[in-house]
N, C-alpha and C positions, 0 to 999 in steps of 0.2 A: 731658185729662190724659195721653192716651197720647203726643199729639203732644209735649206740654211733657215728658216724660221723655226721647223720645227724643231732641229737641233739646237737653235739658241733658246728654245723652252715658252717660244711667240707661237700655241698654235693658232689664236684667233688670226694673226697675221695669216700665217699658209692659207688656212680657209678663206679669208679677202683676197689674196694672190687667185688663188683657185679661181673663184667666183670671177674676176677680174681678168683671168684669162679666158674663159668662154664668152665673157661677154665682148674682149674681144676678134671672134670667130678663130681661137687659135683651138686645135682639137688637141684635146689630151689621151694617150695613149696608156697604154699596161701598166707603163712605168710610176706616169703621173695617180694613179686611183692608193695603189698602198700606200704612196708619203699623206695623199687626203685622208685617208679612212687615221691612219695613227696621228694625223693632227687634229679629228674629229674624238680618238680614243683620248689624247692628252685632253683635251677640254670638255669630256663630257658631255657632252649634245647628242642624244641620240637621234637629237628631229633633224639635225644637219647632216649625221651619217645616214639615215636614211633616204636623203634628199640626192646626197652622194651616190649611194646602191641603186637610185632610181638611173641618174647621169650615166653607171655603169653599165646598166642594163640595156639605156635606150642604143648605147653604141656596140651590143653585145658582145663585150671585156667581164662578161660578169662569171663569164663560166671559165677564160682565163686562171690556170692552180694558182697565180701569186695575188690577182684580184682576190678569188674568191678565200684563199687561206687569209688575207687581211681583212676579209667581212668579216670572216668566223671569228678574227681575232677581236675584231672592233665590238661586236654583238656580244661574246663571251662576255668582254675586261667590263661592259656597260651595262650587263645582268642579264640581258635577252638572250637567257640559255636557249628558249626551246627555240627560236628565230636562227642561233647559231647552230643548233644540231640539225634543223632543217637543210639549210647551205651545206653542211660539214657532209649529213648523209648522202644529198644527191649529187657531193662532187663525181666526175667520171673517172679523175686521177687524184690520189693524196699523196703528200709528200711528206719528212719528220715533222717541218714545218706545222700543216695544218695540224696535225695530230697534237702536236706541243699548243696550239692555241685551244686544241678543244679539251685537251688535260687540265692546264689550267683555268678553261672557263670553268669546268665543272667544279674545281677546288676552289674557285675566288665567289661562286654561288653557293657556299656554304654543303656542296656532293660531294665531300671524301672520297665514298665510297663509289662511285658512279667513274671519277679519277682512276682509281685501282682499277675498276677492270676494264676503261678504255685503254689502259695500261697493258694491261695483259692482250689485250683483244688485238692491238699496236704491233706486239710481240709475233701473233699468230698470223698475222698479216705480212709479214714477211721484212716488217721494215724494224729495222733496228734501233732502237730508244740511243739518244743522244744527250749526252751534261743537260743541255737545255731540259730535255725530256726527265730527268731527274729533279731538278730543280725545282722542275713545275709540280711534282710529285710531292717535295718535300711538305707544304704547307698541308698537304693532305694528311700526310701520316702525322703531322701535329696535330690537328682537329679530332684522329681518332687516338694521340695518346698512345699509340701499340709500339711497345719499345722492338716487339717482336719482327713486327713488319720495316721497324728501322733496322734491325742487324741485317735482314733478307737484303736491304735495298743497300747497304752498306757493303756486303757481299757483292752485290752484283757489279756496285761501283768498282771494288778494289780488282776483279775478274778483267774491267775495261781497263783500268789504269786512268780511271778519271780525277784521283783525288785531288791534284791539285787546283782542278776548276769548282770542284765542291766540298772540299772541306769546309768551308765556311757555313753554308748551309747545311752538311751533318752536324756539325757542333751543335749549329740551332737546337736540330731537331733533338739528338739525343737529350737537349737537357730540357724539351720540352715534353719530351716523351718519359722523363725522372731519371733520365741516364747520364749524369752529369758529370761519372766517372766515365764512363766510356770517352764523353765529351772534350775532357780534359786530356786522356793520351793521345786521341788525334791532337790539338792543340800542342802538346809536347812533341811529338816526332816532325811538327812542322815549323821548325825554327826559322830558317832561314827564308819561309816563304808566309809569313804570318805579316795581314796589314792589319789595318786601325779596325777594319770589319772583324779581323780574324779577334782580336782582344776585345772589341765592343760585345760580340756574340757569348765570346766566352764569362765578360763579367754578367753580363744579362741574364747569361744562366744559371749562375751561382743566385745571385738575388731572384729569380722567378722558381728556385728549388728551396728557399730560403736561408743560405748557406750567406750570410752577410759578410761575415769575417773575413772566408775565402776572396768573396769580391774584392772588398779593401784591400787585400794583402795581393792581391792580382792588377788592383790598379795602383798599387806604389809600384810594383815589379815593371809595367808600365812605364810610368816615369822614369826610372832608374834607365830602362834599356830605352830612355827618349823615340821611344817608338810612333809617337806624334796621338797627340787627343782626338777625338770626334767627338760629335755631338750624343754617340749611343753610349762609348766609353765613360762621358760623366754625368750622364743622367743617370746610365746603371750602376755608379758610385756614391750616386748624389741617393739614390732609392735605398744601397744598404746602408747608410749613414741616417737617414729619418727613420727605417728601421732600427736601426738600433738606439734611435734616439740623443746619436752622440752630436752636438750642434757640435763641440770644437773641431769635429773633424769635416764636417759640413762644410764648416768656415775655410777651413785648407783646401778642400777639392773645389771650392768658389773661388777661389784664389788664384788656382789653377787654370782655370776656366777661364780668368779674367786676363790670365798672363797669356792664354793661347788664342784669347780675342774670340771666342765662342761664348761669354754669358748674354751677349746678348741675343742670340738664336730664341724662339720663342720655345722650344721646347727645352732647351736647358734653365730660361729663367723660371717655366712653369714650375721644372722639379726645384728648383730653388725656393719657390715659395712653399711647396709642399714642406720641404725639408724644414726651413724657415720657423712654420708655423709648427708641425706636426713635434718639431725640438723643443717648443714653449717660447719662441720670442716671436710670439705673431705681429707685433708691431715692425719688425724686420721683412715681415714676408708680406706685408700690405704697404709698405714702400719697395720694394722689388716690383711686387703685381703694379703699383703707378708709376714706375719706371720704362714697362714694356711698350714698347712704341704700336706697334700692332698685336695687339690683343687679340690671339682669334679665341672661336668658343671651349677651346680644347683647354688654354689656361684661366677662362671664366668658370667653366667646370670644375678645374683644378682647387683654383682658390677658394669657390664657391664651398668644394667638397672637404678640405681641410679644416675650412672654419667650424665645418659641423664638428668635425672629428675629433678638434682641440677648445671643444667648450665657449666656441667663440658664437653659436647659433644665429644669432639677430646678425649678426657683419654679415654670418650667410645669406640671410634673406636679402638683408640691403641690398647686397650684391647682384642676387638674381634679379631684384625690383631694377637697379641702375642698367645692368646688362641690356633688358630690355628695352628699356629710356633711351640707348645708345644705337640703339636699330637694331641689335645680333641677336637672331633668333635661337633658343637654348634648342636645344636636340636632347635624344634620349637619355647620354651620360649628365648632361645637367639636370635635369628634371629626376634624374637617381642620385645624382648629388644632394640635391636643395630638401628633399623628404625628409633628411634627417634631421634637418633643421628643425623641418617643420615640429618633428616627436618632440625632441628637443625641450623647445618653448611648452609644448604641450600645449598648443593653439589649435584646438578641434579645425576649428572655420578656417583657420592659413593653409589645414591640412586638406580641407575637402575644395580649398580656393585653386590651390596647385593641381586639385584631382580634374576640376574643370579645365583647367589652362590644358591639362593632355588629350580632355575630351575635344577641346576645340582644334587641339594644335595637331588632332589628325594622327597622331603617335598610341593612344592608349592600344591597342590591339597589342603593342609589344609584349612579347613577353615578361624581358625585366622592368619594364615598365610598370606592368601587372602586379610584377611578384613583389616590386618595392611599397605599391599601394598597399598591398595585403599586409607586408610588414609593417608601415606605417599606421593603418589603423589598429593591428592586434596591439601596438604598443600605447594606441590612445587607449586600449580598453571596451571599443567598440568591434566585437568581434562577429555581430550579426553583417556588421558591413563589411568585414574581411573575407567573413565568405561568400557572401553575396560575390564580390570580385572571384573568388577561389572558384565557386563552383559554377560560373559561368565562362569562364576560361577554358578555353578549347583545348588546351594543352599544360597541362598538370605536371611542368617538370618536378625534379627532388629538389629543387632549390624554390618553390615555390610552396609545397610541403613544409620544408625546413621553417621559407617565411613563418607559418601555423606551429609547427612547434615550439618553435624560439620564443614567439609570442606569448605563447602561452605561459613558458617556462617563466619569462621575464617577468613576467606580471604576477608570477607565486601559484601561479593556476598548474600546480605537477600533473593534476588526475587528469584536466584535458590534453595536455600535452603528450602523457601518455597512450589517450587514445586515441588522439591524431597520428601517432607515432605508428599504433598499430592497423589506424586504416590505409595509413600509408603503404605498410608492409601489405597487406590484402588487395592493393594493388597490382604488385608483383615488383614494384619499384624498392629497388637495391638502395640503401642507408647510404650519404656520403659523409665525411667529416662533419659538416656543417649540420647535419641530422644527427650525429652522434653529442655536438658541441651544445646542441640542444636538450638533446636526451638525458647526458648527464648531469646537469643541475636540479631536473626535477627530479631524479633519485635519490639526490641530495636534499632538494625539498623535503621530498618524502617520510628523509632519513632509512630508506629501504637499501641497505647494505647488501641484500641477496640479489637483489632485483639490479644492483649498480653491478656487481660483479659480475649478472648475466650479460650484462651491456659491454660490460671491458669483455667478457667471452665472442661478443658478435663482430668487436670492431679487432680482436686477432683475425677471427676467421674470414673478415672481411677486405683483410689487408690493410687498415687505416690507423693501426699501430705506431707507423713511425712520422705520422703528421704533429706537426708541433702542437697547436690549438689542440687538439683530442688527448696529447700526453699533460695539456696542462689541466685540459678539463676531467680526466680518469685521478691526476695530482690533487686537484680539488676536490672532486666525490669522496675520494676514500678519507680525505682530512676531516671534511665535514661531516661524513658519519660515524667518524672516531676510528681507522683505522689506518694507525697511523704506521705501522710498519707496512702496510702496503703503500702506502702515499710515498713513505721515504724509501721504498725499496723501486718504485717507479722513478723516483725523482734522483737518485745516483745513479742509475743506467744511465738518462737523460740529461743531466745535469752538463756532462763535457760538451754539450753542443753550442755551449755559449751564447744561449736562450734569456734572455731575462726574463720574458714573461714567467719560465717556467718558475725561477728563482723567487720572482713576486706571488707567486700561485703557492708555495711552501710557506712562505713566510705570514703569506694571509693567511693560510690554514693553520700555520701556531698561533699566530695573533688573537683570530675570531674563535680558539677551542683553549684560551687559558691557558696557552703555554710561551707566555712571554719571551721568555728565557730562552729557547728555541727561538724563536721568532729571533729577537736580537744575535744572539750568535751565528744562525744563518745568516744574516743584514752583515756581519761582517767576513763571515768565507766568501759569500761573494764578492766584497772589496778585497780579499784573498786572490780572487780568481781573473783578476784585475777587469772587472765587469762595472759597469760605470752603472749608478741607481739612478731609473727616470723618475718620473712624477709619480707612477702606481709604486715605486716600490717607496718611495716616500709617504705615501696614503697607506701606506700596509703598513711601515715599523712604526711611525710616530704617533698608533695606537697603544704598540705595546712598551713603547720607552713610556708615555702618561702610566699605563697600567702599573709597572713598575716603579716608579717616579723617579724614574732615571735623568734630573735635571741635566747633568752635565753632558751627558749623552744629547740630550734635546738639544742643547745647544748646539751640540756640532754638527749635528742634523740640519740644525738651524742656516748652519754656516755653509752647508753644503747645498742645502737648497736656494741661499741667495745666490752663489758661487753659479750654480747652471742655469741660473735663470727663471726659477718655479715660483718664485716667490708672490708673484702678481697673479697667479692662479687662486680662483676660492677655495676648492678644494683642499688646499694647503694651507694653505691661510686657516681653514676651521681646524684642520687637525692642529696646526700650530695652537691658536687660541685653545682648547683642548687640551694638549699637552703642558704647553704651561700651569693652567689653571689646574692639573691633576698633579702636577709638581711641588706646586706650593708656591709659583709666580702668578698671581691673580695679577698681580700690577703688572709685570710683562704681558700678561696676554690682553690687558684692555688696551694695553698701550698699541701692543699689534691692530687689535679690533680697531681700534679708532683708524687707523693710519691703513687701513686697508681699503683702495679704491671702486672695489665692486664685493657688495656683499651679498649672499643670500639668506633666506629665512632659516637656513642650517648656522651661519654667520653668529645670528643673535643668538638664536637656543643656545647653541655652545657656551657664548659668553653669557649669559642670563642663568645658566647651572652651574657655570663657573663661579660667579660671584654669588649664591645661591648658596652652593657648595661651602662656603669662604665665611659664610655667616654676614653678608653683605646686603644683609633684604633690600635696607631703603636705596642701592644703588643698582638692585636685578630689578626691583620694581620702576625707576625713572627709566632705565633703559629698554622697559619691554612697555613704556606707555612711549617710547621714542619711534617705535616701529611704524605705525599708520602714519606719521608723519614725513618718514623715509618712504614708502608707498610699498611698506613690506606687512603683505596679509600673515598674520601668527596662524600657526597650525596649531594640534593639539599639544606639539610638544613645545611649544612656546608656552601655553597653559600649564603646562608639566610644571616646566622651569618655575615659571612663578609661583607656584601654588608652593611649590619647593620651599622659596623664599623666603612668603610671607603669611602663609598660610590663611591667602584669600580667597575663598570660593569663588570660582568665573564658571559660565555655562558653558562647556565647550563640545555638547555629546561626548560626554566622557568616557574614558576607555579605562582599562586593571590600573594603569599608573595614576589614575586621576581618585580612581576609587580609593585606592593607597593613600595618595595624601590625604583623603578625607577621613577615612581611620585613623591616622598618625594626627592627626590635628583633633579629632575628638576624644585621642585616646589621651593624649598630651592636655585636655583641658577636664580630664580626670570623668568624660563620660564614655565609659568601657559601653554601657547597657545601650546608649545610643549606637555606638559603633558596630556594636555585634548587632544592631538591626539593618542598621545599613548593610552589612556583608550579607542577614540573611534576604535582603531585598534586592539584590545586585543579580542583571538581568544575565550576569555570565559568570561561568564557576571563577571563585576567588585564586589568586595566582599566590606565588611563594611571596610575592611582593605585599598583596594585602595582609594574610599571616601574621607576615616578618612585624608590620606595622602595628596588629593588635599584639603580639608576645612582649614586641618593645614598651606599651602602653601598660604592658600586663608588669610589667619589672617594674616599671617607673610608679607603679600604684599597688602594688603586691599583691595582685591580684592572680592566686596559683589557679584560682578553679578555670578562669577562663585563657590564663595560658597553659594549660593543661590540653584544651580544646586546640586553642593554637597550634602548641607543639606536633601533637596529633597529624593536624593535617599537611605541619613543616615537613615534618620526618616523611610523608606521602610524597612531597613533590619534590624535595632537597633531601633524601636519604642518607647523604656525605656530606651535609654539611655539621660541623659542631659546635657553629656557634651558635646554633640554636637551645640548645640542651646547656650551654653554658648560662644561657640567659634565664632559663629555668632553675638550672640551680642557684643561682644568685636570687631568685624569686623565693627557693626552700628556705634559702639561708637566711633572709632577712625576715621571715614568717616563724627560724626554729625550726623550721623541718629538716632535723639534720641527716635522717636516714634517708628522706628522699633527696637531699642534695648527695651522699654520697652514689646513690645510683647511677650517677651519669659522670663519677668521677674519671672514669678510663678516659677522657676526650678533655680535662681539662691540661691535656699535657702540652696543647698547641701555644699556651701562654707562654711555655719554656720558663714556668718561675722556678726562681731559685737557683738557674743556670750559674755552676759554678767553673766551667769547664775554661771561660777564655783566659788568656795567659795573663791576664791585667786584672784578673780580680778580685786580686790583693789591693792594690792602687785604687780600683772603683768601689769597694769598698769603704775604703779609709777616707774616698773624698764624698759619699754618700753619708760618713757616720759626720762627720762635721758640716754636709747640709740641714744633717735632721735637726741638729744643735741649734742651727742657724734659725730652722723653721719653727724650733719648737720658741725659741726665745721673744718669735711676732706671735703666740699662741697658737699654734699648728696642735691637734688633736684629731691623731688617726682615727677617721671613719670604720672600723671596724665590717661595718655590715655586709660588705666585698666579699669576704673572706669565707670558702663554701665548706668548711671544716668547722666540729663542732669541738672548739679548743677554748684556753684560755686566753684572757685577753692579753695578755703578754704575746702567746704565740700567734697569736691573730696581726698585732702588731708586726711582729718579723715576718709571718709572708706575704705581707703589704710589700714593705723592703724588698723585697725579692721578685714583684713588679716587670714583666718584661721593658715595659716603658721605662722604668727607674734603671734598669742596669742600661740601656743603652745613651738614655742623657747621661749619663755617669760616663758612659764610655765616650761621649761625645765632649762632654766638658774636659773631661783627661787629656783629649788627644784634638784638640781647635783654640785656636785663637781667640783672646777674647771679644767679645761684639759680634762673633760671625753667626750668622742663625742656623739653626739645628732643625733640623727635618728629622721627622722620624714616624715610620708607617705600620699602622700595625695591623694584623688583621681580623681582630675582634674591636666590640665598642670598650671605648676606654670608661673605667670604673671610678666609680664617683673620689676617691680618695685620692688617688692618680688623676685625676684632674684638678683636686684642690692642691696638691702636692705641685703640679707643673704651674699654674699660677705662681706661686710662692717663689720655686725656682728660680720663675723670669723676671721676679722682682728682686732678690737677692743677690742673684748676678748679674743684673742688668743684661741678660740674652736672651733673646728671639726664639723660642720655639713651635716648630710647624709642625703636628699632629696630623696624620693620618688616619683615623680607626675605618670601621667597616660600613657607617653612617656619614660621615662628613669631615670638613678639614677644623681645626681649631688652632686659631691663630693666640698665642700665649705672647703677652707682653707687659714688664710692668704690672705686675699683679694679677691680671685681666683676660678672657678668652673673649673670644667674636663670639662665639655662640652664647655668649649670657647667659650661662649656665644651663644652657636648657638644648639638652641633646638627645 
């Protein structure tokens, strides 16, 4: 009876059997003590297996080899090493048996290496290691990682002829050990003896090496040879699918799952919400997680841990707050879960709230317990209290280091990160990925290109080359300090591995270094390489399609983002708003804004510089006094935005952008003398922004001597730019200063006037010479003063005409239907004649024209611009 309970998986039952048979006076023999001791190991009670060892003792069965090999075994599996080495040492006889309990004990208490050489010791002893004796070994050489020590035991295996009791567990191990090709030709030469273990081990492997693709294409292979699912098979499928971000394929292995009647196992539905969420349809994976009928803590973790991870923060704390409510007490992995939450929200108090719950809950001594505190506060920015935890901590692994550098890195802090980096090293503690993934952002900070390259030098010689996170963070250094053949000479080595990250790490780095065009044309080799775009790679191009104002492009974007689901994300939704409004759809993007269900104070700004932007004051200003009543606090750059607008002064400890508007606002109200005391009274050196703002004031009032000044300190901080010098000669020119307008003529060539190159400008012409007819006959008299050549007025006239703006509406009227609106972007500010000329236009031909210059949008309609002439 005892045996039959513990085999049906009842061991409380055996142990009531037990007890129930002493009591009554039936004596239990040799036989009866190992079925109790393993029904005492299945249930974890060590106060009832010692109560056992005592029963053994008093009938002295206790020095019995099969008694006592099932203490050792029971003391091992229940953590009571040194209790089990005591037993194990003074037995009088061993057998494979005990030895295989005491291998194991020491590998399941965290002694690798203590395994190894009871191992060897095994050996010398005369008895010979047995499959079991392997087995019990394997989990050891996973813990030390030594792919070296797995060929040795691999070898030894193939010498016995054991593989077919162990191939399953070499699998494991080689591919925990990074050998996941080896992994796979066992898996290959064992066809005909391959179960559901042998295919769960092998996808497991491919996804814990991060080899996603391979997994998928191993779990269709799967299916195909109907080799029958398990519970490891689709969770390790379900794991490279939320990796790779692909929900439709999520959706299919769910499917699967459901037809082989395992979704509902709790460890399949946990990765389903993982998946779920971490895909972008977290409402799908928060009816999953209420779906599970017994919830243990393992999918409260789960869920809890997802929501942090997919922007959902507050569901996570709810979560851990309900958990509790429901009597399940959170363990380490939820309490490493819910921290990030905590960052998250950026809630000091919910952070140090959680730091008690671990002080109480008996767990802080952990280590990653510790090292998530640490990272937790370095990310609020409270880094006396980060170390405080750091350097009170007994044990200083690299992952709790990493915590201190990351933190630092994250918070823009390069110069302490770096010297956490090198106390680390002083240490004597060897850099892993996660140290390097650190390392290289503040180089990047830095902009220190010697000092990044030393770093991609230490993570060759370190071996940490071919980790994907390191190839994407060496991807982004070299972008972000401008070099970009190194960036693209790492990212086409890298690029075949079917990486998005790495793909979104390129395309950030064209995006955020001005090179749009790059950016866009990688965003489509990847849809080349038939790589599906998640949410980052979404947040990386639909900066550089606005840059560009690639409407049409946005839209499809647009289409693709509702298509997989992103669409309910803020994040996307601001870039969206964003890219419209830099398009020249101000009306789509409010229309977005409004109908977006969770905004942030990124949300508003966007749309408040959008309509800003648009010449839209009085409706940036209603919607940025809409804010407090939404219960969303304006930051400074909510003040940006408005000041933008309407050029209202608000107090907002103002920073270079605020100073900016206030020059551009006093210089536009024709007091320069005022302005240039503000710049020399500003508590931080003036940026290209303030500058920009007085040269612009200095044109608009012809004031050369103090855009002279201006210029000056343009040319200091913007040396490549030329529309600064453009702006100055248009200052000569309308003062007569025609030798110092020609001074700066080599850089007026970016206007491309007079462009007579395209194939149509014969036709754009002839329909330009009977606009001017048109405009002259409502009284149109060219502005002259544009014009930075010191000619007659005849010829001053014709290279008005010759207008980059003018030949492209030319080209646009040529080649569009009538009523469609005209966009057109230019990259300098558009000159006073060329603005009175597109008014006219829009009224002549009843068309819509959307202006871009280097200042603002001007919407042309009907006669009329948004900006009211005052640009």
């Amino acid at each position: 009876m005892i045996r039959a309970y513990s085999r049906a998986g009842w061991p409380g039952c055996a142990l009531r059997c037990f007890w129930d048979m002493l009591s009554r006076g039936v004596e239990p023999d040799k036989y009866t003590f190992p079925l109790v001791l393993r029904a005492c190991t299945a249930a974890g009670d060590v106060a009832v297996g010692a109560s056992v060892h005592r029963e053994a003792s008093r009938r002295g069965l206790d020095i019995d080899i099969y008694v006592r090999t099932a203490l050792v075994d029971m003391y091992a599996k229940l953590g009571m090493l040194r209790t089990a080495w005591e037993l194990f040492d003074t037995m009088p006889e061993t057998d494979v048996v005990s030895w295989n309990a005491m291998i194991f004990g020491f590998t399941n208490c965290d002694e690798p290496r203590a395994s190894l050489t009871l191992f060897i010791r095994m050996a010398s002893a005369g008895l010979g290691p047995n499959s079991i004796t392997v087995l019990s070994l394997f989990p050891a050489i996973c813990k030390l990682s030594d792919i070296l020590l797995c060929r040795a035991v691999h070898g030894f295996v193939v010498r016995r002829d054991w593989l077919p009791s162990v191939n399953n567990g070499l699998i494991d191990t080689y591919c925990k050990c990074g050998g996941v090709g080896a992994a796979r030709r066992i898996f290959d030469e064992m066809p005909g003896s391959r179960d559901a273990v042998t295919w769960g081990s092998m996808i497991s492997g491919y996804v814990s090496n991060g080899l996603f693709t391979q997994a998928l294409e191993l779990f269709d292979r799967l299916r195909e040879d109907n080799a029958g699912l398990n519970q490891v098979s689709v969770v390790g499928a379900l794991m490279a699918a939320t990796e790779m971000r692909d929900l439709e394929r999520g959706k299919e292995i769910h499917a699967y799952a459901g037809q082989a009647g395992i979704d509902s196992a709790v460890s399949v539905g946990t990765a389903l919400v993982t998946m779920y969420a971490k895909c972008g349809d977290f409402q799908g994976a928060r009816g999953l997680f209420d779906g599970i009928e017994d919830k243990d803590v393992v999918a409260w973790s789960a869920v809890i841990s997802a929501s942090a991870q997919t922007g959902h923060p507050r569901d996570g704390l709810s979560l851990f707050a309900e958990m509790q409510r429901r009597g399940l007490r959170p363990n380490r992995v939820t309490v490493i879960s819910v921290l990030p939450a905590c960052a998250q929200v950026q809630d000091k108090k919910l952070g140090k709230s959680v730091h008690g719950f671990v002080l109480r809950s008996g767990v802080g001594s952990d280590v990653s317990i510790v090292t998530a505190l640490v990272a937790i506060y370095a990310k609020y920015g409270l880094f006396r209290w980060a170390h405080s935890l750091f350097d009170a901590s007994p044990c200083k692994d690299v992952v709790a280091w990493n915590a201190l550098v990351n933190g630092y890195a994250q918070r823009g802090d390069a110069t302490n990160a770096m010297k956490t980096f090198r106390r680390m090293g002083a240490t004597g503690l060897r850099p892993d990925a996660g140290t390097m993934v650190g390392v290289l952002p503040a180089c990047s900070l830095l902009n220190d290109l010697p000092r990044g390259t030393s770093a991609h030098g230490l993570i060759v010689k370190s071996g940490l080359g071919s980790d994907l996170h390191v190839k994407n963070a060496l991807v982004d250094m070299y972008a972000k300090c401008g070099d970009f053949t190194a960036a693209e000479n790492l990212f086409r080595v890298a690029a075949g591995s079917g990486d998005d990250i790495l793909w979104n790490t390129m395309i950030a780095g064209y995006a955020q270094n001005g090179r749009s065009k790059e950016a866009v044309s990688a965003f489509h080799q990847m849809r080349g390489e038939n790589l599906k775009p998640n949410l980052v790679t979404y947040v990386c191009i639909l900066p550089a399609v606005a840059y560009l104002a690639l409407l049409w492009e946005g839209l499809t974007l647009h289409c693709g983002v509702i298509k997989v689901g992103f669409e309910s994300h803020v994040v996307i939704g601001n870039s969206l708003i964003d890219m419209y409004s830099k398009c020249g759809r101000v009306d789509l993007a409010r229309e977005f804004f409004d109908r977006m269900e969770s905004k942030d104070v990124v949300s508003w700004n966007v749309m408040i510089s959008g309509l800003a932007a648009h010449g839209l004051g009085e409706d940036a200003v209603e919607l940025f006094s809409r804010m407090p009543e939404n219960r969303v606090l304006p930051d400074s750059v909510s003040f940006l935005a408005v000041l933008s607008a309407c050029r209202h002064g608000v107090c907002a400890g103002p920073n270079l952008e605020h100073y900016a508007c206030m020059v551009d606002l006093l210089g536009r109200s024709c007091l320069l003398d005022e302005a240039w005391d503000l710049i020399r009274r500003m508590p931080m050196p003036p940026d290209a922004g303030v500058w920009g703002a007085l040269l612009g004031a200095c044109r608009m009032h012809s004031n050369a001597r103090m855009g002279e000044v201006a210029l000056k300190n343009l040319v200091r901080l913007e040396p490549q730019n030329a529309a600064h010098y453009v702006v100055l000669s248009s200052i000569y020119a309308q003062l007569g200063r025609w030798t110092d307008a020609r001074s700066v003529k080599n850089v007026i060539h970016a206007f491309r006037v007079g462009d007579r190159s395209h194939p149509q400008y014969k036709s754009m012409s002839g329909l330009w010479d009977d606009l001017r007819k048109r405009m002259e006959g409502v009284g149109y008299v060219p502005d002259t003063s544009a014009v930075l050549l010191n000619v007659v007025e005849e010829e001053k006239t014709s290279f008005l005409h010759g207008h980059s703006e003018r030949l492209a509406i030319s080209f646009a009227l040529l080649n569009t239907e009538p009523g469609l609106t005209i966009h057109v972007v230019k990259n300098l500010r558009v000159c006073g004649d060329c603005h009175t000329v597109t008014k006219l236009i829009s009224k002549i031909t009843n068309c819509r024209i959307i202006v871009r210059d280097s200042s603002r949008f001007h919407h042309f309609e009907n006669g009329a611009c948004s900006c009211h002439d005052y640009w």
